[in-house]
ZAGU-119212 format. One record per residue (C-alpha): residue number from 0; residue in three letters; x, y, z. Coordinates in Angstrom, 2 decimals. Layout:
N
   num   residu        xx        yy        zz
   NUM      Ala         X         Y         Z
...
***
This chain:
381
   num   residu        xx        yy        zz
     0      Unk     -6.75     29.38      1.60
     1      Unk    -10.01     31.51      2.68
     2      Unk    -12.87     30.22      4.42
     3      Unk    -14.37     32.00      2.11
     4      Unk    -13.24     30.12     -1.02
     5      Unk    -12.49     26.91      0.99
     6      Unk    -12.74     24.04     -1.09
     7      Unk    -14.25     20.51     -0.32
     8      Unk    -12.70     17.28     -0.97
     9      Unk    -13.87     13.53     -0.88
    10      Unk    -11.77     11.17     -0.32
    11      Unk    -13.14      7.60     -1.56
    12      Unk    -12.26      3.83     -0.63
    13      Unk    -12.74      0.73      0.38
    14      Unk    -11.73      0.80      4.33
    15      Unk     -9.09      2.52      6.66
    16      Unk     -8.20     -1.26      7.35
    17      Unk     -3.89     -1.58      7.49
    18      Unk     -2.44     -1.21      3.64
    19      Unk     -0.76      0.82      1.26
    20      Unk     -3.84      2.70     -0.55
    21      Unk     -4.93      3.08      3.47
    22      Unk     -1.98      4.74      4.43
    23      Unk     -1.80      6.90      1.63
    24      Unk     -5.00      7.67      2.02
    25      Unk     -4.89      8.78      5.58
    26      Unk     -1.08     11.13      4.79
    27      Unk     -2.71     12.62      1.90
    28      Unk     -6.26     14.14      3.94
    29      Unk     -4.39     15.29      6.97
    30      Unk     -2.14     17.39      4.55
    31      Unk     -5.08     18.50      2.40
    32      Unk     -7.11     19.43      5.35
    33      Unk     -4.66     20.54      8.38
    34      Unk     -1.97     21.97      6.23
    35      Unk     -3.61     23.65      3.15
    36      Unk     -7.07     24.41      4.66
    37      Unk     -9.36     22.34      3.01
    38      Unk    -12.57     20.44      3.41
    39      Unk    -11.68     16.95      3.83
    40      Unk    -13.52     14.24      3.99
    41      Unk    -12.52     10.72      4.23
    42      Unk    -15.49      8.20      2.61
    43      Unk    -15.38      4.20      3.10
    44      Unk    -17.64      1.81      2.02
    45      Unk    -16.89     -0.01      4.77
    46      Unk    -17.23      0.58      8.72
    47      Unk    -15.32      2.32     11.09
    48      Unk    -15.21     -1.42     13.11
    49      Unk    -11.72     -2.73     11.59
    50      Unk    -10.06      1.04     11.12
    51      Unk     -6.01      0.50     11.58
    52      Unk     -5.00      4.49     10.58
    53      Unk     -6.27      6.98     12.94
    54      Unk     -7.11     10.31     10.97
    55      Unk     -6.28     13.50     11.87
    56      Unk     -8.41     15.37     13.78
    57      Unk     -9.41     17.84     11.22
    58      Unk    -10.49     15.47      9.04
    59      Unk    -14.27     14.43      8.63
    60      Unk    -15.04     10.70      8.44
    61      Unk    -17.94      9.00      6.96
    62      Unk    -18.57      5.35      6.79
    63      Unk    -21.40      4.09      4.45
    64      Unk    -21.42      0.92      6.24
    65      Unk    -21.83     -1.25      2.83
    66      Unk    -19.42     -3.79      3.62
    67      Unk    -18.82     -6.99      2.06
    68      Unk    -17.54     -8.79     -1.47
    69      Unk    -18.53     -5.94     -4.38
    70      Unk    -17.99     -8.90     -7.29
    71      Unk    -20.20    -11.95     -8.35
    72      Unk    -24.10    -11.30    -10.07
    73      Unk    -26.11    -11.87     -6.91
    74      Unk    -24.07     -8.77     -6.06
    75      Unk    -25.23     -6.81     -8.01
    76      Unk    -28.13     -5.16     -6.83
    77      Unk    -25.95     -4.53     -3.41
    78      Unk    -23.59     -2.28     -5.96
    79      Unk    -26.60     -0.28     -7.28
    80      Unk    -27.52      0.67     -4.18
    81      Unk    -23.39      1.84     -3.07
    82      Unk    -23.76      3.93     -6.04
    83      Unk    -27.09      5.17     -5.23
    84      Unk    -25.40      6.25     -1.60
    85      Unk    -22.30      7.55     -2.83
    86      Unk    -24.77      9.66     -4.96
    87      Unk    -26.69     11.01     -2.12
    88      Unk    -23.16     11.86     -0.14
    89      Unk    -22.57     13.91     -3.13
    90      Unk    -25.75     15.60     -3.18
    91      Unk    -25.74     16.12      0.09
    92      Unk    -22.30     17.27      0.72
    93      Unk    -21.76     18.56     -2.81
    94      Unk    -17.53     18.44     -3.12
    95      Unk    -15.38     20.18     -5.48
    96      Unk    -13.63     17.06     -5.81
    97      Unk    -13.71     13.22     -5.34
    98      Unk    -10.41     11.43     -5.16
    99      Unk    -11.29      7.70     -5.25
   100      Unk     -8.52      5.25     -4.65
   101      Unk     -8.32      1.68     -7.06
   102      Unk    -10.41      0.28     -9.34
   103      Unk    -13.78     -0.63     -7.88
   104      Unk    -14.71      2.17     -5.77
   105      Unk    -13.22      4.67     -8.34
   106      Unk    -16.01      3.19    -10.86
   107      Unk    -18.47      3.85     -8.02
   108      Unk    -17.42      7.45     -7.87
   109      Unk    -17.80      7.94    -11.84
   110      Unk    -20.88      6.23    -11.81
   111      Unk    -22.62      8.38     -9.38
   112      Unk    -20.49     11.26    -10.43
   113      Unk    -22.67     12.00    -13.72
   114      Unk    -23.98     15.13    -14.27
   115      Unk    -23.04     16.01    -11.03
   116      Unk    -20.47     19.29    -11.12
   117      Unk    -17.74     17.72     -9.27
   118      Unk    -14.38     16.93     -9.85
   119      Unk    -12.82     13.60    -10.27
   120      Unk     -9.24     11.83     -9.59
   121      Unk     -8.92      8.27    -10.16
   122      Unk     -5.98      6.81     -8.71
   123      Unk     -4.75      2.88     -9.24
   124      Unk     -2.67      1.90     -6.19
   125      Unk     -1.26     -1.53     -8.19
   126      Unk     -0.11     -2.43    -11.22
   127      Unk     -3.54     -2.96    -12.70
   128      Unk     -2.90     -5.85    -15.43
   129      Unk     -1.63     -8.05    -12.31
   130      Unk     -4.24     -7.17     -9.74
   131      Unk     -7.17     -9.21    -11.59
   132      Unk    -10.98     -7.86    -10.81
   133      Unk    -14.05     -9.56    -11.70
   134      Unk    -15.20     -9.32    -15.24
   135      Unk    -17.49     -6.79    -14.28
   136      Unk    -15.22     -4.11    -12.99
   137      Unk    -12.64     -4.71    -15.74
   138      Unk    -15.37     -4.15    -18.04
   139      Unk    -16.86     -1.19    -16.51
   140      Unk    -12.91      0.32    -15.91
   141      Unk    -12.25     -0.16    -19.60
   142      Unk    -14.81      2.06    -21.02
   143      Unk    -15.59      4.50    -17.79
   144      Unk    -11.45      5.68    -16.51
   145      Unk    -11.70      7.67    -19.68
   146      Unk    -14.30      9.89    -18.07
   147      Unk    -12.25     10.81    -14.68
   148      Unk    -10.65     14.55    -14.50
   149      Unk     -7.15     13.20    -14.06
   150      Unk     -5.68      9.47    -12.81
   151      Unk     -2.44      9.60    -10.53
   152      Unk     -0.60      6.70    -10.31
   153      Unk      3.12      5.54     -9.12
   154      Unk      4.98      4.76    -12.25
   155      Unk      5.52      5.53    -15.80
   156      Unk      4.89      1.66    -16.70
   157      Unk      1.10      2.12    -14.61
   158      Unk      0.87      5.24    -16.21
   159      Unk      1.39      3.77    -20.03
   160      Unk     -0.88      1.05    -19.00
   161      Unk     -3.77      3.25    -18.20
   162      Unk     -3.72      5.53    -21.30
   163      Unk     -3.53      2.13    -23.30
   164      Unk     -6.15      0.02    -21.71
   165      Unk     -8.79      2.85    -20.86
   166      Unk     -8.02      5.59    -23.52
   167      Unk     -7.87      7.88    -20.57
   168      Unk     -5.19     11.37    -21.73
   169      Unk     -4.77     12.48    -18.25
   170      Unk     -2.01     10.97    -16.21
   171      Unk     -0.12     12.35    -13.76
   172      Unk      2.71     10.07    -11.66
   173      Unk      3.43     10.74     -8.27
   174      Unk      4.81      8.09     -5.89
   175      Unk      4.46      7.26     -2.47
   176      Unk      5.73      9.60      0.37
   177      Unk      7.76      8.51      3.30
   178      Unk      6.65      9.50      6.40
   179      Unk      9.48     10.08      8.74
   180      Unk     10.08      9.33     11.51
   181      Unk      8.01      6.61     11.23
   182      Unk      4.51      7.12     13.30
   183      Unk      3.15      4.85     15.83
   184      Unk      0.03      3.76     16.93
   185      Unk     -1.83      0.51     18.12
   186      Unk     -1.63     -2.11     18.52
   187      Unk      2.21     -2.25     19.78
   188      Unk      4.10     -5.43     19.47
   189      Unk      7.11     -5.25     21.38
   190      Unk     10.23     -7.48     19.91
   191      Unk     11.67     -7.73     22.60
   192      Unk      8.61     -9.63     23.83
   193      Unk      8.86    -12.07     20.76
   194      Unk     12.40    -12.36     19.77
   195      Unk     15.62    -12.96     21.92
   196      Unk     18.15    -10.31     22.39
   197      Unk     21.08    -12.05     20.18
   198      Unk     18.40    -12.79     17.21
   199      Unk     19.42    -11.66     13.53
   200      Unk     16.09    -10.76     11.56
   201      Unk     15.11    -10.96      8.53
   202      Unk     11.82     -8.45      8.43
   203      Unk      8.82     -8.90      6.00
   204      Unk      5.21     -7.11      6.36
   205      Unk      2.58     -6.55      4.49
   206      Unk     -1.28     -8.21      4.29
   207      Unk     -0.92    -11.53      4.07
   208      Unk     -2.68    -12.75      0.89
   209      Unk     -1.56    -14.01     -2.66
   210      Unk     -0.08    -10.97     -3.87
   211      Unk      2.73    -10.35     -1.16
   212      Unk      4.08    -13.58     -2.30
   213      Unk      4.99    -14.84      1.16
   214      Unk      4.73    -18.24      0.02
   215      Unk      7.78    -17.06     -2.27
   216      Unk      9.62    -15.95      0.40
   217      Unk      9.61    -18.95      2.83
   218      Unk     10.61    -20.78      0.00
   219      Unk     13.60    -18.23     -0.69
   220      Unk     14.43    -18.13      2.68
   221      Unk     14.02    -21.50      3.99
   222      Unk     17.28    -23.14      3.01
   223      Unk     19.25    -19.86      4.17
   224      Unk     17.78    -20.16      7.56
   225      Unk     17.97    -24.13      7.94
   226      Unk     21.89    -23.35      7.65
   227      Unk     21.46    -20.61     10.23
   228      Unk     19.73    -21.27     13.51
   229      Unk     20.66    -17.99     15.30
   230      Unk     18.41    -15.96     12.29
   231      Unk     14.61    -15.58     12.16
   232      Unk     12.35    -14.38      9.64
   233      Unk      9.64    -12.29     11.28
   234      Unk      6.13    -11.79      9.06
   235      Unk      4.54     -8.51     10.16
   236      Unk      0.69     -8.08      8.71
   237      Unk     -2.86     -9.65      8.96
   238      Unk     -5.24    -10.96      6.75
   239      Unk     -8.10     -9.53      5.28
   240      Unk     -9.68    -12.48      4.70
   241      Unk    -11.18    -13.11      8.72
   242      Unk    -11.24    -16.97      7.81
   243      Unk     -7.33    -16.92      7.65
   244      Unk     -7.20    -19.56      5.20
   245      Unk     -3.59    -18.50      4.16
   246      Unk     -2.48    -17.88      7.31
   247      Unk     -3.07    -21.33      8.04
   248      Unk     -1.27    -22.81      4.60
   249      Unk      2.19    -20.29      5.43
   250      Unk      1.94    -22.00      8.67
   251      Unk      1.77    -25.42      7.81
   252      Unk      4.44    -25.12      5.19
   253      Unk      6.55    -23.79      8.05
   254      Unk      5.74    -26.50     10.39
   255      Unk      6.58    -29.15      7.46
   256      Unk      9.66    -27.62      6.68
   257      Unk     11.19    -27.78      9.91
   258      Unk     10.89    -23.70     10.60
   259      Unk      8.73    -23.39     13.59
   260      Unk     11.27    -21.82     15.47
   261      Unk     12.63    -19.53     13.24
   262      Unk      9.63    -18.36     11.32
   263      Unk      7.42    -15.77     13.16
   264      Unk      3.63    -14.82     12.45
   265      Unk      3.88    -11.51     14.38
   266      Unk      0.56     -9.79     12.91
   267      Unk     -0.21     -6.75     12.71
   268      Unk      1.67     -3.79     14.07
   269      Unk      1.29     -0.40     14.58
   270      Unk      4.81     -0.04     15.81
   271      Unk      6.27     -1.54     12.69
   272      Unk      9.31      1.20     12.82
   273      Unk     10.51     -0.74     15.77
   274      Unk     10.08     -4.04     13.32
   275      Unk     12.45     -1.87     10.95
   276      Unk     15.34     -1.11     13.52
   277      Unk     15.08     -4.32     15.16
   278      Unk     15.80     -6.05     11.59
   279      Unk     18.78     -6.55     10.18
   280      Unk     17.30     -7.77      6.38
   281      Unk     14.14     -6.39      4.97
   282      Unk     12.50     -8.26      2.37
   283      Unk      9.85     -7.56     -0.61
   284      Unk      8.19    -10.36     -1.99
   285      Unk      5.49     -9.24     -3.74
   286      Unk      4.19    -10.66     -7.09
   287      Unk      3.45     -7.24     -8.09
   288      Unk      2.97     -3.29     -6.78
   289      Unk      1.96      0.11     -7.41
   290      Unk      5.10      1.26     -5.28
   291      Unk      5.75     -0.20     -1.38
   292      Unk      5.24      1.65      1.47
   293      Unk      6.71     -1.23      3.11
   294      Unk     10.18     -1.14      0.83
   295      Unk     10.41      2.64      1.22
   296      Unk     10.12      2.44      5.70
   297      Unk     12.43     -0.57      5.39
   298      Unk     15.03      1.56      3.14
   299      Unk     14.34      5.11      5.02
   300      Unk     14.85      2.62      8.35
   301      Unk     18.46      1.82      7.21
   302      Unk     17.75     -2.07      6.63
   303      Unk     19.49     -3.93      4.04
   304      Unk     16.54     -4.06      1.54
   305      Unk     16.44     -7.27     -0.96
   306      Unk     13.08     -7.24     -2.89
   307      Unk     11.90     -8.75     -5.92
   308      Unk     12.22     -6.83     -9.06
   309      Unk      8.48     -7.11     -9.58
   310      Unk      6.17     -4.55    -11.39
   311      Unk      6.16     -2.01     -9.96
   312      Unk      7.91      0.09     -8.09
   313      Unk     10.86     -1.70     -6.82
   314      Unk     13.09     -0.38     -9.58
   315      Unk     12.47      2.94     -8.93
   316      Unk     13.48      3.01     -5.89
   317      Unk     16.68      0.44     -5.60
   318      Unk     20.22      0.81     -7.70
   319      Unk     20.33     -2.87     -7.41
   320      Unk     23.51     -3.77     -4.87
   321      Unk     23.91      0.44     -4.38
   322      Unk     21.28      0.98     -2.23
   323      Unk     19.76     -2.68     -2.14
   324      Unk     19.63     -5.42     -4.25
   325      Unk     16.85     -6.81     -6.63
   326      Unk     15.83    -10.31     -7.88
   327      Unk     14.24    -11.08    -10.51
   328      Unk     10.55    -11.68     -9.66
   329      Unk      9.27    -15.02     -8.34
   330      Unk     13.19    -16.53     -8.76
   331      Unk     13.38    -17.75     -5.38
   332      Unk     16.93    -19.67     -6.06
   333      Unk     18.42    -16.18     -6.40
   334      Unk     16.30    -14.99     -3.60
   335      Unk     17.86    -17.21     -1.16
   336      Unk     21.44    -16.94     -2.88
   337      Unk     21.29    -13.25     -2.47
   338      Unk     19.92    -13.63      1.24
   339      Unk     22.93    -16.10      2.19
   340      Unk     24.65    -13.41      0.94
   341      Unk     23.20    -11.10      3.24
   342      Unk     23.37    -12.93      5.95
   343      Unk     27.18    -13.26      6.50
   344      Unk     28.07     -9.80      4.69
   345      Unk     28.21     -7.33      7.49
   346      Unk     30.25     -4.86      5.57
   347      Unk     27.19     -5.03      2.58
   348      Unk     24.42     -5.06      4.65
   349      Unk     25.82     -1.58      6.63
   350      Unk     26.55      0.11      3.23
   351      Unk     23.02     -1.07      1.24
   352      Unk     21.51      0.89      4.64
   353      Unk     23.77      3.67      5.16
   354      Unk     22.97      4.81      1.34
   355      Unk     19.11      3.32      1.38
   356      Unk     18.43      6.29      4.18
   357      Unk     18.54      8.78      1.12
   358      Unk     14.76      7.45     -0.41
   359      Unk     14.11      9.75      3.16
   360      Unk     14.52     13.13      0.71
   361      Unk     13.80     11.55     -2.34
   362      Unk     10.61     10.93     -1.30
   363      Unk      9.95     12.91      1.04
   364      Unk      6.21     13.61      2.77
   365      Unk      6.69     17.47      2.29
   366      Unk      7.95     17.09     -1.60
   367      Unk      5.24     14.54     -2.59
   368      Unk      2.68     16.37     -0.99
   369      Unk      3.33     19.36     -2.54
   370      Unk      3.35     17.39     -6.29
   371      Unk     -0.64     16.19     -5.06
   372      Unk     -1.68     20.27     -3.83
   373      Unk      0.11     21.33     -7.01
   374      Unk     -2.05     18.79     -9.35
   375      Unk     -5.36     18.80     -7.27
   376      Unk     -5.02     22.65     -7.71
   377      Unk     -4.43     22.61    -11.59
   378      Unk     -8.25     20.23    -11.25
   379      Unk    -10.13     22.53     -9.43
   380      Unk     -9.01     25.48    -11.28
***
């Protein structure tokens, strides 16, 4: 691409805090910008204060520094005025083209998108009818997705959902890349500083809130580990919420149930491929997706992968007890019969990981990349 006809992109959302719209976020501008030549910019509503993913270098960054809740009336004058900023970045910096990741700051784009000439992708990172918004935004998604250029999502299911719910016609799917080898970054969390050389682990990670359904999984697990003192389950991820309210129930469950010794709070880690190679089990137990980063570095990592079967994602990426095994979502009975399993299978656990490694070309950085150049290039032409 020319400097002469170089294009400019925005990419919109929340933070650069650690998660799976995050990561994304921060693949898909350093292959826009340092590997097709374009103008990208990287837009959060939030500061730079709690960034996790480091951009590349040729990548522009600009934090609007309008942090906090963007739900509830007495907020709503405080989302006037992100829309009235977001215009004014547009104005200012005039893209071609806005890609704004999930549902509330991809109704901020539209909003202060009109009658602007610019572009617009929309893309949902979850399965939207699980991931519940306030009123407002549901409202305001309903009757304004129909107006974006194009949404990409991760699955046909998401897909259907959108051109159902919003009337929106343009839908393009493209799923998560993998990344590999994994990168690292800070902060590093040694195992070896944590865990003791003849530990079997089972691995989780992921934010810690409702959705990840870690609750589910000490429940799953808990038996399975009671009967098997020389395993732990190690929980790599943070919470968003700074008051670490659920951090604090997990905890306490673990502490009544006898598990303090076997069930690790590790938080977060920027290492997290050592996590992978260190584990012997990784484990999904999420109430719902868009599709996992998380499941697709524990399967490109070689772990046995159990996850729940849970929309979406999941599916598409195991051949349940070929290349990992699925549950059915939120049965934590089977959960923990399939993890006893697991556990004293050697002979499974090495073939679920020797043919999990293929998700590595399957979904590939270079091959899903290419599918976003290929549709953000249909857009702007």
């Amino acid at each position: 691409m020319s400097s002469t006809n170089r294009k400019s992109i925005f990419i919109f959302l929340g933070s650069l805090t650690g998660g799976g719209a995050e990561r994304v976020a921060s693949t898909l501008s350093k292959y826009l910008s340092h590997h097709r030549g374009y103008k990208v910019t990287l837009v959060t509503l939030g500061s730079k204060k709690r960034d996790f993913y480091k951009l590349d270098a040729s990548v522009n960054r600009i934090a609007m520094d309008l942090d906090g809740e963007t739900a509830g009336l007495n907020k709503f004058t405080h989302n006037i005025q992100r829309v009235i900023n977001f215009r004014k970045l547009l104005t200012e910096e005039q893209p071609d083209l806005v890609i704004a990741f999930m549902t509330r700051y991809a109704i901020i784009a539209l909003i202060a998108s009109l009658f602007k000439d610019v572009k617009i992708i929309v893309s949902e990172r979850n399965y939207p009818p699980k991931r519940v918004n306030h009123g407002m935004w549901e409202i305001l998604r309903k009757y304004i997705y129909k107006y974006a250029d194009l949404h990409v999502v991760q699955t046909e299911l998401i897909a259907e959902w959108i051109k159902d719910a919003t009337n929106s016609e343009s839908v393009s799917i493209i799923p998560n890349s993998i990344t590999w080898p994994i990168t690292e970054h800070e902060p590093v969390i040694s195992p070896d500083d944590i865990l003791n050389r003849d530990d079997s682990v089972i691995l989780a990670a992921g934010t810690i809130k409702h959705q990840k359904g870690f609750d589910l999984l000490l429940k799953g697990a808990g038996e399975v580990l009671k009967e098997k003192p020389d395993w732990k389950l190690v929980i790599i991820g943070d919470e968003k919420n700074e008051k670490k309210e659920l951090t604090k129930e997990l905890s306490l469950y673990v502490q009544k149930s006898g598990l303090s010794n076997q069930v690790i709070f590790a938080g977060r880690a920027g290492n997290i491929g050592a996590w992978y190679e260190r584990a012997k089990i990784f484990v999904l137990s999420s109430r719902y997706e868009g599709f996992p980063n998380v499941l697709l570095e524990g399967m490109a990592s070689g772990c046995a992968c159990i996850s729940f079967d849970c929309k979406t994602g999941p599916a598409e990426m195991i051949t349940h007890y070929e290349n990992g095994i699925l549950v059915p979502a939120g049965d934590t009975d089977e959960l923990s019969k399939e993890l006893r399993i697991l556990t004293e299978n050697d002979e499974l656990r090495k073939s679920l990981g020797e043919n999990a490694i293929n998700v590595r070309q399957r979904f590939s950085e270079e091959s899903i990349m290419d599918k976003w150049q290929n549709t953000i290039e249909k857009i702007l032409n």
